[in-house]
N, C-alpha and C positions, 0 to 999 in steps of 0.2 A: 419506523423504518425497520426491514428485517435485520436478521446477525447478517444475514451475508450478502446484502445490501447496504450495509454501515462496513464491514470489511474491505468491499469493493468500491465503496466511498473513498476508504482513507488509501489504500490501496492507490487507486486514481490523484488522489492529493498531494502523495508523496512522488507521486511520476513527472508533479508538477513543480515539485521544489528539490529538487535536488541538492540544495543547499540546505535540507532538512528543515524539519520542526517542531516545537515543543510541544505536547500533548494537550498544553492549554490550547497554542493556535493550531490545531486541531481541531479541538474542541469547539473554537470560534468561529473557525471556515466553516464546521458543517454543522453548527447550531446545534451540538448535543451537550451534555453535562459532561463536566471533564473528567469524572470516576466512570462514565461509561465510555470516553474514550478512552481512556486508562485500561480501563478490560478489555477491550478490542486491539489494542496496541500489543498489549502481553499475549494476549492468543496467537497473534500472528508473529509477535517475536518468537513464540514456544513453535510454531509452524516455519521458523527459519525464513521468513519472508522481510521480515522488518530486523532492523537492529537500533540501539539505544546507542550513543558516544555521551561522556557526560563533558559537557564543555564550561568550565566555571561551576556556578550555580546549576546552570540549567540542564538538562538530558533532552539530546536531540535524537529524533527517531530521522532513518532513513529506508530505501528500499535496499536490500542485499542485491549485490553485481551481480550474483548467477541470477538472482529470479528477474530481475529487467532481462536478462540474456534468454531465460525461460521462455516469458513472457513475446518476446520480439520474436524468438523463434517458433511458438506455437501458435502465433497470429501468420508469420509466412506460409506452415506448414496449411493453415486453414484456410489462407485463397487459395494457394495449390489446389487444395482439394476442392474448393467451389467450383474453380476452374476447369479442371480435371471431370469433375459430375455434369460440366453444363454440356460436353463435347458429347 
């Protein structure tokens, strides 16, 4: 899988749990080793997309509230525009 193909993996995974997850079940949902989801996790924490809480033992990753707001927002702006080109 590409880097940014496994980004847009976890990406998507985390859209799907909002109740967060640890990097191992990450690592388990999408069948990669858990030091490569570890490096994938940290890029995007460094890119302000993902964030860490650490709960007990364990560190849950989630999606940061502006990038789902991002995200929602520049999927609307993009039917608009489909929209918009088909007329």
């Amino acid at each position: 899988m590409e880097k940014k193909d496994l980004k847009k993996a976890i990406i998507e995974l985390l859209q799907k749990h909002p109740e967060g997850l640890t990097i191992q079940q990450i690592s388990n949902e999408l069948k990669i080793s858990r030091i490569t989801a570890t490096k994938y996790i940290h890029e995007l924490i460094g890119a302000e997309i993902v964030y860490q809480r650490k709960v007990g033992k364990a560190k849950l990753c989630y999606l940061k509230h502006k990038y789902i707001q991002k995200v929602s927002s520049d999927e609307i702006l993009e039917e608009l525009r489909k929209k918009l080109s088909k007329k």
